[in-house]
RODRENDREN-815105 format. One record per residue (C-alpha): y, z, x. Coordinates in steps of 0.1 Angstrom, whole numbers, plus 5000, padded with zeros to 4 digits. Last residue first. Example, Ala and Ser with C-alpha at 12.3 -4.5 7.8 and 13.67 -1.06 7.14 Angstrom:
2
498950715137 495550785123 
//
This chain:
68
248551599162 251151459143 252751669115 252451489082 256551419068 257451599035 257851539000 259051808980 258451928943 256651618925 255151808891 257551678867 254951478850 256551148857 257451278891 253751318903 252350978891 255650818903 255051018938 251250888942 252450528932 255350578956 253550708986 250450478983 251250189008 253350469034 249950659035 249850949011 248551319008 248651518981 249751898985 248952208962 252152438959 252352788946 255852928941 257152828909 253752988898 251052678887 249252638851 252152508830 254452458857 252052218877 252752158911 253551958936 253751908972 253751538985 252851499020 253251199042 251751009070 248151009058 245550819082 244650519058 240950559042 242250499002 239550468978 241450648955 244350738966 244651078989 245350959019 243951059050 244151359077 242051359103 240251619110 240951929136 242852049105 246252239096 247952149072 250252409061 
//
């Protein structure tokens, strides 16, 4: 899923916190029930990135970031 040799970090704006969770989404409209794209948040960001995502009706899952 997320697999990189870099670290991973959130995806708010100007955000440089080591991500701890990932919030798979997608857009009905453009997106197959299948597909998933994945934002990444620090504990700070999680629920303005999931409100963003959930008022759309794009949140699908959130899940925990694997540790290295």
């Amino acid at each position: 899923m997320l697999d990189s040799e870099e670290p991973l970090i959130c995806s708010a704006r100007g955000c440089r916190a080591p991500a701890v969770h990932a919030l798979r989404w997608n857009n009905p409209k453009l997106h197959p029930p299948e597909r998933r794209k994945t934002w990444l948040a620090c504990d700070t960001h999680l629920t303005s990135l999931g409100d963003f995502l959930r008022a759309r009706d794009f949140l699908r899952e959130v899940e925990p970031v694997p540790s290295a």
